[in-house]
Z-matrix of the N, CA and C atoms (Angstrom, degrees):
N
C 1 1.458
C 2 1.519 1 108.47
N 3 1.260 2 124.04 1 132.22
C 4 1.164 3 143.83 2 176.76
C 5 1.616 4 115.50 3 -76.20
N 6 1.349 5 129.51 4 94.69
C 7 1.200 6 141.37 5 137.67
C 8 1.466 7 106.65 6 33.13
N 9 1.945 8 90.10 7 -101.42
C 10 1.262 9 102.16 8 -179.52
C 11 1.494 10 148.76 9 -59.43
N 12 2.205 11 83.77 10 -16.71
C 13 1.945 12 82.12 11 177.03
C 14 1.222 13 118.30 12 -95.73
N 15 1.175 14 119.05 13 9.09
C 16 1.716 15 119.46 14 173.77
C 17 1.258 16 100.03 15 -85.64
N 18 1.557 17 117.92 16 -53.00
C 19 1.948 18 108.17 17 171.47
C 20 1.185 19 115.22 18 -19.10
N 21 1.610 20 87.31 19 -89.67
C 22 1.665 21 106.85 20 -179.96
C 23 1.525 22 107.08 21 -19.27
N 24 1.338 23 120.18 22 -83.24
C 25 1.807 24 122.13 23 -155.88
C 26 1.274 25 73.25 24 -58.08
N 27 1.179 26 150.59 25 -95.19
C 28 1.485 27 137.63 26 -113.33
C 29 1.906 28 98.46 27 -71.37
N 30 0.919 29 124.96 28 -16.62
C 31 1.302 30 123.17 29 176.10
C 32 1.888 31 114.10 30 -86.62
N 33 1.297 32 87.54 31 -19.41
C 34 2.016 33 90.75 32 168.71
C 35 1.336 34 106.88 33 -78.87
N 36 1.690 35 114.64 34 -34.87
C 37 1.369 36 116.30 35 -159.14
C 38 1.527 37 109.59 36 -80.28
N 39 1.793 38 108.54 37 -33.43
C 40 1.163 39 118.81 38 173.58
C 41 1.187 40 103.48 39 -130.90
N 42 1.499 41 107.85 40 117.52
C 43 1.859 42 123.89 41 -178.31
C 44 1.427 43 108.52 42 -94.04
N 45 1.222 44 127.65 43 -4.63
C 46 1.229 45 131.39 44 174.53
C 47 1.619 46 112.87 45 -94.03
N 48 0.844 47 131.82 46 -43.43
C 49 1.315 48 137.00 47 171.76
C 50 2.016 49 122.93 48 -46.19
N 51 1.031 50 109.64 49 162.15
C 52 1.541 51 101.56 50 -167.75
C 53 1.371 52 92.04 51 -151.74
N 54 2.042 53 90.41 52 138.47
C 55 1.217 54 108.77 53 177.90
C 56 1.336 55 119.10 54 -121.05
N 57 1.683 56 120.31 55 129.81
C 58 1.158 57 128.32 56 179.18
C 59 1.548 58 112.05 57 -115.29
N 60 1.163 59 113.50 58 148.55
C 61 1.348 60 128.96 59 177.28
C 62 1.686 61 108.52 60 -79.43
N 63 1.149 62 129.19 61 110.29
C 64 1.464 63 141.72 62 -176.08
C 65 1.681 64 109.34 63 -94.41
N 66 1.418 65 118.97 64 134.92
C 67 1.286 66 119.72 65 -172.35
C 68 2.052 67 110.19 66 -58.68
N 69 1.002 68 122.12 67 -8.84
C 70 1.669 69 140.75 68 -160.83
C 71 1.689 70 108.28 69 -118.28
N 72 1.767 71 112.58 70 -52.12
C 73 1.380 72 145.89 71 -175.50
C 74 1.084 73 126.62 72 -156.81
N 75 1.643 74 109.08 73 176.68
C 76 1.073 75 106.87 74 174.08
C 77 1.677 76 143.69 75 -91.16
N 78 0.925 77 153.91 76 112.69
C 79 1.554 78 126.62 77 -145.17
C 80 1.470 79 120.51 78 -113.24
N 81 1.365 80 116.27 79 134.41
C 82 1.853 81 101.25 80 175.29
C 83 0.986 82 92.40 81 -115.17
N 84 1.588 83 105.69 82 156.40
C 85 1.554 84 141.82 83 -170.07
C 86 1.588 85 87.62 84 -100.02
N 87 1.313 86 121.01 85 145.25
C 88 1.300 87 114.58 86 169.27
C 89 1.825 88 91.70 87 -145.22
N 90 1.488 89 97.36 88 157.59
C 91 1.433 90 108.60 89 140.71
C 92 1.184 91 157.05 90 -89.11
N 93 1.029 92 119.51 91 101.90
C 94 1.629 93 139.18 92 -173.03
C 95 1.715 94 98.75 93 9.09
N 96 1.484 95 94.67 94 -69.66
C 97 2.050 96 96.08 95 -175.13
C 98 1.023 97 111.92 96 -33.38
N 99 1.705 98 111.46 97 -50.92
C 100 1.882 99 109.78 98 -159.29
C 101 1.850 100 106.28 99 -107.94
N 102 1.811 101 108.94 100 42.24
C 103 1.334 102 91.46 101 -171.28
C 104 1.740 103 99.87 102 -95.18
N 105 1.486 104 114.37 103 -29.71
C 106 1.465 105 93.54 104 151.19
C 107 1.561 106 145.97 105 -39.79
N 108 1.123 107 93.07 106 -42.58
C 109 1.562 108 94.99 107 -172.80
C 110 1.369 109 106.87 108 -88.01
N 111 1.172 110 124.98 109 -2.82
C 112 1.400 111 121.07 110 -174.65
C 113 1.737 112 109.98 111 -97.73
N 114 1.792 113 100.64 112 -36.25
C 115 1.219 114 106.43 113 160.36
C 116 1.380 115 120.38 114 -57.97
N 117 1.158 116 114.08 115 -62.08
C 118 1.623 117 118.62 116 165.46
C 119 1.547 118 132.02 117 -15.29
N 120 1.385 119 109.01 118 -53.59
C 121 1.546 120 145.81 119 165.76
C 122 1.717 121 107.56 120 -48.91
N 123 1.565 122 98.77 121 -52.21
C 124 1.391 123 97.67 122 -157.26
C 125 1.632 124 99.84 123 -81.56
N 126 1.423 125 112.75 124 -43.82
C 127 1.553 126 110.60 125 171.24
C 128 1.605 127 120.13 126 -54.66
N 129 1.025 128 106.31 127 -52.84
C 130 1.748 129 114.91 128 -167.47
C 131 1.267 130 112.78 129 -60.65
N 132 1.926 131 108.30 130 -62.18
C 133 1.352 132 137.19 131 148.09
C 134 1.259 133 129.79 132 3.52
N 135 2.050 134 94.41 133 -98.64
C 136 1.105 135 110.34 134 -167.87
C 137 1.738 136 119.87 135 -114.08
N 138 0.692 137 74.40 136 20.98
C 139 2.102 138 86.83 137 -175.91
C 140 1.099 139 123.53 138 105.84
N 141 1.332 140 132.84 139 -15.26
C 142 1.538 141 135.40 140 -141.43
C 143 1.915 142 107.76 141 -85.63
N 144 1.582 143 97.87 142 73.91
C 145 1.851 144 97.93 143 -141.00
C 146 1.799 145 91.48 144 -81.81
N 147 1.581 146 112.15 145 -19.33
C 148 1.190 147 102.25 146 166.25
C 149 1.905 148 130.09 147 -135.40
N 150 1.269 149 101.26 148 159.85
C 151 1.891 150 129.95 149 -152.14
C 152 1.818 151 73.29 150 -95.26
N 153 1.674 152 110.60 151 107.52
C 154 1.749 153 104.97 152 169.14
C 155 1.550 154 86.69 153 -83.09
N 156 1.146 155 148.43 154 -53.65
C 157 1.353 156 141.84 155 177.26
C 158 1.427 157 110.18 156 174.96
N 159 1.646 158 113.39 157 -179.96
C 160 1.452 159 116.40 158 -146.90
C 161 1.598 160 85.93 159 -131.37
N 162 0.985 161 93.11 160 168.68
C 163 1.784 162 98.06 161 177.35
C 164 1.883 163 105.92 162 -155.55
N 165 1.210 164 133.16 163 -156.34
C 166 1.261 165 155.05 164 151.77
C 167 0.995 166 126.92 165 -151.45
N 168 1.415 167 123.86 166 130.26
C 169 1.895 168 115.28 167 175.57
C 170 1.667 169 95.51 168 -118.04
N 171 1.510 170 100.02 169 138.43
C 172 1.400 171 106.21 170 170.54
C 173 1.515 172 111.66 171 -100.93
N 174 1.330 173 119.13 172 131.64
C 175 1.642 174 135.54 173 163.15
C 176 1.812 175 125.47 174 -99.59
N 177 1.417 176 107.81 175 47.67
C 178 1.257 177 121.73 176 177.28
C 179 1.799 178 122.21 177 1.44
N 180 2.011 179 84.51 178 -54.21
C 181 1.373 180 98.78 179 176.83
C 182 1.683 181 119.27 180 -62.17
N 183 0.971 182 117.52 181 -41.01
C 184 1.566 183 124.76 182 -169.99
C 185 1.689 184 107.32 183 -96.39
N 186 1.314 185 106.68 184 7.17
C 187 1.328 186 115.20 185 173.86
C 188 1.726 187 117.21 186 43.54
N 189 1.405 188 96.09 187 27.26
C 190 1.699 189 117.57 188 147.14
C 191 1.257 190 142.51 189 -56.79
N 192 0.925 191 145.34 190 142.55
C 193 1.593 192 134.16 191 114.61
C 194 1.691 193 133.04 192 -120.92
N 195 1.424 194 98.02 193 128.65
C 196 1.601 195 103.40 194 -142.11
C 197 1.959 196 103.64 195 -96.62
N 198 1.280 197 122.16 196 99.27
C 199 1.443 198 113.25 197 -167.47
C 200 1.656 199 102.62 198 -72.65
N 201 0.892 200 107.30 199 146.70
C 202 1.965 201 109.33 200 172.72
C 203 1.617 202 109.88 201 -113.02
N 204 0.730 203 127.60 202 133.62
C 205 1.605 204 129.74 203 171.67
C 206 1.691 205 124.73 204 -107.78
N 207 1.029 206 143.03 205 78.11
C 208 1.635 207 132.98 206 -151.16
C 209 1.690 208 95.12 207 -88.76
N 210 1.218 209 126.95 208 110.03
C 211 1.282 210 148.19 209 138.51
C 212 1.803 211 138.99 210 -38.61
N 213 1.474 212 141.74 211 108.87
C 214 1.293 213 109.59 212 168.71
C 215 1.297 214 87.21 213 -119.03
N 216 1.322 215 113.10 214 -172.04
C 217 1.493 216 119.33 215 159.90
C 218 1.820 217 87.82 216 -136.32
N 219 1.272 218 112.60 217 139.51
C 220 1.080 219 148.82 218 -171.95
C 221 1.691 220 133.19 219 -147.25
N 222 1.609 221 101.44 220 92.40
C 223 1.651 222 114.98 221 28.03
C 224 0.995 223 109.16 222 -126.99
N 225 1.228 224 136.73 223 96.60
C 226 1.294 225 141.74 224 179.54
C 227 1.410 226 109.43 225 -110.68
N 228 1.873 227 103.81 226 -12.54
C 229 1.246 228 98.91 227 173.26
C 230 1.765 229 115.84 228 78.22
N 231 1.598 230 119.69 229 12.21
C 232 1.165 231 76.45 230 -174.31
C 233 1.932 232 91.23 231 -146.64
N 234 1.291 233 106.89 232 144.59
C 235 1.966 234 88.94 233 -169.84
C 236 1.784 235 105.63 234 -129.61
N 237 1.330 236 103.25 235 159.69
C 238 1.429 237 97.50 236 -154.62
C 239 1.844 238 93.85 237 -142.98
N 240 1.052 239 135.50 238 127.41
C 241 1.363 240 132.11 239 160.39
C 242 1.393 241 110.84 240 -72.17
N 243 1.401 242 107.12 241 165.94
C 244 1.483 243 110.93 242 -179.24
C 245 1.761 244 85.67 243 -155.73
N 246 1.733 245 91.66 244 150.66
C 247 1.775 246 91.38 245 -160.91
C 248 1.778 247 84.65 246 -133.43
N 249 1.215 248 125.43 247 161.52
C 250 1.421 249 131.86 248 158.21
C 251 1.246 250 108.72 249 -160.35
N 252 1.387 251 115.17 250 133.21
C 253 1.480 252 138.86 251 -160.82
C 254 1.550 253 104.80 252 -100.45
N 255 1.292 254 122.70 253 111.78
C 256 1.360 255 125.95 254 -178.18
C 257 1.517 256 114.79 255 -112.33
N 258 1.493 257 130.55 256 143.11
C 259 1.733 258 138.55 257 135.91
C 260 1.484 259 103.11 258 -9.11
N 261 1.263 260 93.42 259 89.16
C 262 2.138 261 116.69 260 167.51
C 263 1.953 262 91.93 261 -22.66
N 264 1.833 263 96.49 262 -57.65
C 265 1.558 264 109.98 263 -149.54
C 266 1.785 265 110.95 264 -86.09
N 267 1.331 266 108.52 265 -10.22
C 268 1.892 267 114.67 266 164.52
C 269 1.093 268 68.45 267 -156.35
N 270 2.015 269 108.15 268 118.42
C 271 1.810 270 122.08 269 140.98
C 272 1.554 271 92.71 270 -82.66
N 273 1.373 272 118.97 271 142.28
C 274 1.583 273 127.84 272 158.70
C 275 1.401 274 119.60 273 -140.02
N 276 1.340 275 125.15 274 109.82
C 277 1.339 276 122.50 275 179.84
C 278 1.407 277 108.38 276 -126.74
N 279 1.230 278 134.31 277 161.05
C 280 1.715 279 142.86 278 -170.66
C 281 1.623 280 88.68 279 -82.60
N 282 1.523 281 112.85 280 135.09
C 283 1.375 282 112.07 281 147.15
C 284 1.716 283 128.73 282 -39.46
N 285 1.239 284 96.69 283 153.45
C 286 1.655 285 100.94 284 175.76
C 287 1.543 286 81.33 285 -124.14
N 288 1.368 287 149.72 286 71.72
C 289 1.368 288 151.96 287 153.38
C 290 1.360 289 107.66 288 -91.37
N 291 1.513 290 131.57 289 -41.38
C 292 1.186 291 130.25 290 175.94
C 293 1.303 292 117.40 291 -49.67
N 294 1.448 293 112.27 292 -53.28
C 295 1.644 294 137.01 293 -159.33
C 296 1.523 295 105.74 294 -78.93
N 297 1.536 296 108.71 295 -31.07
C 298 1.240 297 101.15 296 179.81
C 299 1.253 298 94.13 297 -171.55
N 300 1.400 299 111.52 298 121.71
C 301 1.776 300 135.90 299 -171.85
C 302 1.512 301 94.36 300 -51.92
N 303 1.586 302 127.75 301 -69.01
C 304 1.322 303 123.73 302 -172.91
C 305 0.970 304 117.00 303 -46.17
N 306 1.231 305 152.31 304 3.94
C 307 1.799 306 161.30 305 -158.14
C 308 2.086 307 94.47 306 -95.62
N 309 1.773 308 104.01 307 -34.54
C 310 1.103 309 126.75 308 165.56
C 311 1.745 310 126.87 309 -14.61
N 312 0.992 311 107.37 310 -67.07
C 313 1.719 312 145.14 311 172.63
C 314 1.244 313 126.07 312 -87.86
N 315 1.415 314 104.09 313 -17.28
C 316 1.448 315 93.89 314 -168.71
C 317 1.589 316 90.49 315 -116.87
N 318 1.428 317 135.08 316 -32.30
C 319 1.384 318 111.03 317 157.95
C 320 1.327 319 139.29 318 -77.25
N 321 1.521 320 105.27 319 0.59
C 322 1.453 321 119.99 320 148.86
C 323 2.214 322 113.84 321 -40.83
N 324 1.610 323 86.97 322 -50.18
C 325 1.426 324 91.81 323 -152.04
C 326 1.385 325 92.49 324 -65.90
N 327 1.749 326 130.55 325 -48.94
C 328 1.060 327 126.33 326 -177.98
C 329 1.516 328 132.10 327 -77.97
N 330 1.077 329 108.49 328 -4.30
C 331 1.691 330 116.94 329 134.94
C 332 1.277 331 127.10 330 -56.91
N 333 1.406 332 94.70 331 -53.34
C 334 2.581 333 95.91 332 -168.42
C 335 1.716 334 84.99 333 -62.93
N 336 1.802 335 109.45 334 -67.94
C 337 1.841 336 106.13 335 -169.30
C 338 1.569 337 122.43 336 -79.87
N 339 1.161 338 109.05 337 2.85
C 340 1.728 339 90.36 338 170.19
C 341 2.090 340 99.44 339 -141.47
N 342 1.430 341 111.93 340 26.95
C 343 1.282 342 86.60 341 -169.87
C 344 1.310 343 167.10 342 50.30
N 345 1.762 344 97.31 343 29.77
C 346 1.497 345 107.59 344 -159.22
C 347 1.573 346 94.26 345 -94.14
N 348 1.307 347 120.16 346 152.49
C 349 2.136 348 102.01 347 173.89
C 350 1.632 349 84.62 348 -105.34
N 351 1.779 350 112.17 349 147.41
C 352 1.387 351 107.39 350 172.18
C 353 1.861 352 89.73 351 -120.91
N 354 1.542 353 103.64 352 122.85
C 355 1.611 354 125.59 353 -171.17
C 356 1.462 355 95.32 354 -61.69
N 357 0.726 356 116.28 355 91.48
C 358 1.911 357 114.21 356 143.92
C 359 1.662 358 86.54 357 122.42
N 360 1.420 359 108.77 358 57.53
C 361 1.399 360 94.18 359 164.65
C 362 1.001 361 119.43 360 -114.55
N 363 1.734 362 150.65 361 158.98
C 364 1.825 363 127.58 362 -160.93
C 365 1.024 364 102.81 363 -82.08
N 366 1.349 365 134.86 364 -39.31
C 367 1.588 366 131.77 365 -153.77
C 368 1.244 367 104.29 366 -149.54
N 369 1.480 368 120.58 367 68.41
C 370 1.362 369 126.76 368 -176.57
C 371 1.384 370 97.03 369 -88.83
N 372 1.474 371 127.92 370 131.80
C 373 1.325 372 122.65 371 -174.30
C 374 1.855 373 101.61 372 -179.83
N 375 1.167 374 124.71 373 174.17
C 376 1.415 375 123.57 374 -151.20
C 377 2.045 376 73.26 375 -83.51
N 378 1.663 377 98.32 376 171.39
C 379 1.134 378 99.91 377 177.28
C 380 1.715 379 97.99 378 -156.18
N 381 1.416 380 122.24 379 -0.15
C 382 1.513 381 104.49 380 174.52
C 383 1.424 382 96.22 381 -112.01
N 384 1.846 383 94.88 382 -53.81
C 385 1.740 384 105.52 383 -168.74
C 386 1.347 385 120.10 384 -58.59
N 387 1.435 386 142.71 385 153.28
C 388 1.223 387 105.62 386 138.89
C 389 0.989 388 166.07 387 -108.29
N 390 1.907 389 133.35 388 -164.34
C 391 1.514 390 119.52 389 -156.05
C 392 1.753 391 117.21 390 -17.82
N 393 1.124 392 98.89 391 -68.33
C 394 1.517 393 110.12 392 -173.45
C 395 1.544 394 125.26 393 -68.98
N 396 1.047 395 104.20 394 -29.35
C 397 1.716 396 101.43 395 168.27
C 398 1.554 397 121.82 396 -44.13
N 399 1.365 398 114.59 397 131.83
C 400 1.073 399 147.21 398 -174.30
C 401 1.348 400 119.73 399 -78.14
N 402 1.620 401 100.87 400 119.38
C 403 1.697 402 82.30 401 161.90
C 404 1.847 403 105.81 402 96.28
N 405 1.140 404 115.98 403 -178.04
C 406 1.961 405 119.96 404 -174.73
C 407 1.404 406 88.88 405 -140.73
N 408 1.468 407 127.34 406 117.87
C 409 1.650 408 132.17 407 176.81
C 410 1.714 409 102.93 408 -73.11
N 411 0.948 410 108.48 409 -41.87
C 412 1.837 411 105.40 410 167.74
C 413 1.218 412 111.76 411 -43.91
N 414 1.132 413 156.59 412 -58.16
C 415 0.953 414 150.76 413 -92.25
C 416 1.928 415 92.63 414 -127.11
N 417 1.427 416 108.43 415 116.71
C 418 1.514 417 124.84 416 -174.51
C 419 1.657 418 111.99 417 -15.98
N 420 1.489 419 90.36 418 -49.67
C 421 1.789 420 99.85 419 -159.12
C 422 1.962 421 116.74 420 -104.16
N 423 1.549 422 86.28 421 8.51
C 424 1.298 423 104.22 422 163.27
C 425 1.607 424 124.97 423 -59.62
N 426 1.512 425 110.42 424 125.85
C 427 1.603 426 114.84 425 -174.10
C 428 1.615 427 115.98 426 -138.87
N 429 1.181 428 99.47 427 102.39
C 430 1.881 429 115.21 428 176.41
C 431 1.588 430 88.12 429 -26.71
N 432 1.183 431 99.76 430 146.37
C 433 1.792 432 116.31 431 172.30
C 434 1.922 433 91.54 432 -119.92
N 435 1.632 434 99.52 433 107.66
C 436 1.454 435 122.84 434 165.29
C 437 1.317 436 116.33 435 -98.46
N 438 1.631 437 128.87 436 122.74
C 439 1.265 438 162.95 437 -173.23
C 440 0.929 439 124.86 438 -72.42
């Protein structure tokens, strides 16, 4: 798989989106609205048949929170991040559970530790902490409450 021609189409298909060159890969910036459909695109599309895993980084200062998605397609040989910048104060992004079952667990995790809600997920619910724990331990400005 060619680098540059999955950019390209995926940058005709989505003109809003932004592509940066990553020291590892390549990465698109997307917007929250169109990160389904862009995911959608890239699996069905362009190969990208598997989700290596998802993460969140919080930027307190910029009153962010930035989800990352790492992509390969296999074997197509070829892997691509995808980043979307969310409301520090409601993160909201669409599940990727459809697209790929493992999306399952791992936006569990960034729900219980960084508080993101992913819309239409089956069993979104804390998964390290428990029930009652307070609060997202990821999260910069996070502070254990001692008794």
């Amino acid at each position: 798989m060619k680098t540059d021609n999955f950019i390209q189409e995926i940058q005709r298909l989505f003109p809003d989106l932004e592509v940066r060159e990553g020291v590892d890969m390549p990465a698109l910036v997307v917007p929250a609205d169109q990160l389904a459909a862009v995911m959608t695109t890239l699996k069905e599309q362009q190969g990208f048949n598997f989700l290596a895993d998802l993460t969140a980084v919080d930027f307190p200062e910029d009153a962010r929170i930035e989800m990352v998605y790492h992509l390969m397609s296999v074997p197509g040989m070829a892997e691509l991040r995808v980043k979307v910048n969310l409301d520090r104060r409601q993160p909201e992004v669409p599940s990727l559970t459809t697209l790929w079952p493992a999306a399952d667990v791992q936006e569990r995790e960034a729900f219980d530790l960084m508080g993101v809600q992913f819309r239409g997920h089956p069993n979104l619910k804390r998964i390290l902490c428990p029930d009652d724990f307070e609060g997202h331990p990821l999260r910069k400005d996070f502070q254990f409450k001692t008794d």
